[in-house]
C-alpha positions in Angstrom: 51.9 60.2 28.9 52.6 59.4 32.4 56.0 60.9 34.0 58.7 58.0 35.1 58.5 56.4 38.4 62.2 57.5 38.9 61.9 61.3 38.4 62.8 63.5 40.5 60.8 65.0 42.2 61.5 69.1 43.4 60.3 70.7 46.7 60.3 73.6 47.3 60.5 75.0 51.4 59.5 78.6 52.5 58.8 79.8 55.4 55.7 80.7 56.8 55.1 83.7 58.4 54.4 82.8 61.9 58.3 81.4 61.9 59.9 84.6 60.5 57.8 86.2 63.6 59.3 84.1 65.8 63.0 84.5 65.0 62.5 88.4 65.2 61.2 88.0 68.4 63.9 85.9 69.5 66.6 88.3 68.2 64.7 91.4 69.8 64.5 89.5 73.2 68.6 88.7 73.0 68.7 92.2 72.5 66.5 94.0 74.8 68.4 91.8 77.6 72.2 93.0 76.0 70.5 97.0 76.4 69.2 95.5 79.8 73.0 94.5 81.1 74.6 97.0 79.4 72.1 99.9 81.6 72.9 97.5 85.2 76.7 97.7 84.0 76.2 101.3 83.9 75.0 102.3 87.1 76.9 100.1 88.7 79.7 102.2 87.2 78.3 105.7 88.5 77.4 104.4 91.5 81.2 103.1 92.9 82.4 106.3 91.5 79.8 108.3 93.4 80.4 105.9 96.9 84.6 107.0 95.5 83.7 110.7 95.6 82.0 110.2 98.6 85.0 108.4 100.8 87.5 110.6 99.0 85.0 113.6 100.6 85.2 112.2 104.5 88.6 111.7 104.2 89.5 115.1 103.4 87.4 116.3 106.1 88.8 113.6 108.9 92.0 115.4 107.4 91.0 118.9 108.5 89.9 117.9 111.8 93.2 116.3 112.3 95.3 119.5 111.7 92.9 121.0 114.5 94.3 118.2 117.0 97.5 118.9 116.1 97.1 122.8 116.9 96.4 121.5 120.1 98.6 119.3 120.8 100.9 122.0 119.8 99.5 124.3 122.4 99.3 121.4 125.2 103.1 120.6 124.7 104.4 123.1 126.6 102.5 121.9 130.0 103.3 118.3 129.3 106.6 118.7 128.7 107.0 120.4 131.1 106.6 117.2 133.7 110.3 116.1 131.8 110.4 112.6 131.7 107.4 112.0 133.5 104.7 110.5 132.1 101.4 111.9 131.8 98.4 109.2 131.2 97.0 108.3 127.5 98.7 111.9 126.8 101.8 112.1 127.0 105.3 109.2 126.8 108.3 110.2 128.2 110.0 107.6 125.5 109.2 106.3 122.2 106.7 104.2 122.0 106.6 100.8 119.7 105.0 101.0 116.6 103.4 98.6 113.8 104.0 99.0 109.9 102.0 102.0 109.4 104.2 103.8 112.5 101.5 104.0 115.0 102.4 103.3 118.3 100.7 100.3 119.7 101.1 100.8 123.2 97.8 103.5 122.9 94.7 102.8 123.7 92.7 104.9 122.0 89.5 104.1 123.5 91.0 106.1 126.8 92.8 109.1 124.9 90.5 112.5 125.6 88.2 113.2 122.6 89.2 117.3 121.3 85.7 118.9 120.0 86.2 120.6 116.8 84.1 122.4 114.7 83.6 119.7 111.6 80.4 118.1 112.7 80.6 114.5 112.9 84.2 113.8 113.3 86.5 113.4 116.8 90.0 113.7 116.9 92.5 112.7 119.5 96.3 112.7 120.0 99.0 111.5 122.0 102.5 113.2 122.5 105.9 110.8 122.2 109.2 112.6 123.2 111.6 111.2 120.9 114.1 109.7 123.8 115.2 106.8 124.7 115.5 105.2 128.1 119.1 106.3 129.7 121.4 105.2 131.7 119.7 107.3 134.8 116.5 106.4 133.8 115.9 102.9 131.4 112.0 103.5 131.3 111.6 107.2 130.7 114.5 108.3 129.5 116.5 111.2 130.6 115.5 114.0 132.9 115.0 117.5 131.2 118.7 118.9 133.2 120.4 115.9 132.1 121.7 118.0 129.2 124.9 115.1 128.4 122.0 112.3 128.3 119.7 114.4 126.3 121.8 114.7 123.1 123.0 111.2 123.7 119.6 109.3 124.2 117.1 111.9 122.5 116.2 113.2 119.2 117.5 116.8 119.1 117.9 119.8 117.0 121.1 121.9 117.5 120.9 125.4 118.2 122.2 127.7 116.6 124.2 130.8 117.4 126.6 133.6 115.8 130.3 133.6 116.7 133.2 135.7 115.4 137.0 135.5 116.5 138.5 132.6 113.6 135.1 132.8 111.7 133.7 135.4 110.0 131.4 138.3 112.1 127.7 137.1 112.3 128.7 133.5 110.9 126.3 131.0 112.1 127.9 127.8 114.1 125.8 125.2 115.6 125.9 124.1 119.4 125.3 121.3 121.7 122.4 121.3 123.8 120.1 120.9 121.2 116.1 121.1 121.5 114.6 117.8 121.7 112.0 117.0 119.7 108.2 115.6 120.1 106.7 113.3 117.8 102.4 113.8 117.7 99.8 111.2 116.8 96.8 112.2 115.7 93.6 109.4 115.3 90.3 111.3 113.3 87.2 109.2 113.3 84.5 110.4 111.0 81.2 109.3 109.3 80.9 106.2 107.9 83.9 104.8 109.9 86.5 107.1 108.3 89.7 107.2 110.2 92.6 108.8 109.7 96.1 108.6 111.1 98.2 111.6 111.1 101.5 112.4 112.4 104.2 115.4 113.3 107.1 116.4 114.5 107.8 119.4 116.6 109.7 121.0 119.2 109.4 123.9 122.1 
């Protein structure tokens, strides 16, 4: 007996195994290139920290070869200064000089400053001296001259002295004077390897 024209008929899909071949492959592919981006991610990573290390290195150094400059500066005050409020040429300002927002003075051209050799190979340092004045009545450009003691405290950046007195005050009690030492403020440009430059500045005094 014959089954009905209007039963059902079942079917039952599997798949073969070429297909179950192919979705393995597909899934080993997405994952070979998520290892692949992952490994790129990761030596991108070392390699900024490594460049990091590396900048963080020259600037140290261009550091070091700036605290040479200002040793001599230091020891090349004394001559400069010595010219009062006469300027010397890319080394020395009688007055201070404008600066931008980082507080170096823009009125340098650094391209003309002497180079100082130091002993950190691959790195030049230069400086430029500002005595921290300001033009005077005497003198509106340069400030005043070094006997002009009156215009000196008035116009200049100074540090008392200091000297022991007795009479009201206690024996050996220390009272500051007029007359005070005028101070020098010192620019320091370090140019290293791979372009590292460094600004550095002090302030001293005679």
């Amino acid at each position: 007996m014959g089954q009905p024209l209007n039963t059902m008929m079942r079917t039952n899909h599997f798949s073969s195994p070429a297909q179950q071949q192919g979705s393995t492959l597909l899934i080993s592919l997405i994952a070979l290139v998520s290892m692949m981006l992952a490994g790129i991610a990761l030596m991108r990573s070392v390699d900024t920290a490594n460049v990091v290390a590396g900048n963080f290195a020259f600037k140290e150094a261009s550091l070091q070869a700036a605290d040479i400059a200002m040793e001599a500066a230091f020891t090349a005050l004394p001559g400069l200064a010595a010219t009062g409020n006469v300027p010397v040429a890319n080394q020395y300002y009688a007055v201070m000089q404008p600066v931008d927002i980082k507080g170096s003075p823009t009125s340098v051209t650094w391209s003309a400053v002497p180079v100082i050799n130091t002993s950190i190979a691959g790195y030049s340092v230069q400086y430029v001296i500002e005595r921290m004045c300001a033009g005077s009545v005497t003198d509106p450009i340069n400030g005043p001259a070094p006997g002009n003691i009156a215009e000196q405290t008035k116009y200049c950046t100074t540090l008392a002295n200091a000297g022991s007195e007795g009479g009201s005050r206690a024996t050996g009690h220390v009272t500051f004077r007029g007359n005070g030492v005028v101070y020098y403020r010192v620019t320091v440009r370090s140019t290293g390897p791979h372009n590292a430059v460094s600004m550095v500045q002090g302030t001293i005094s005679l």
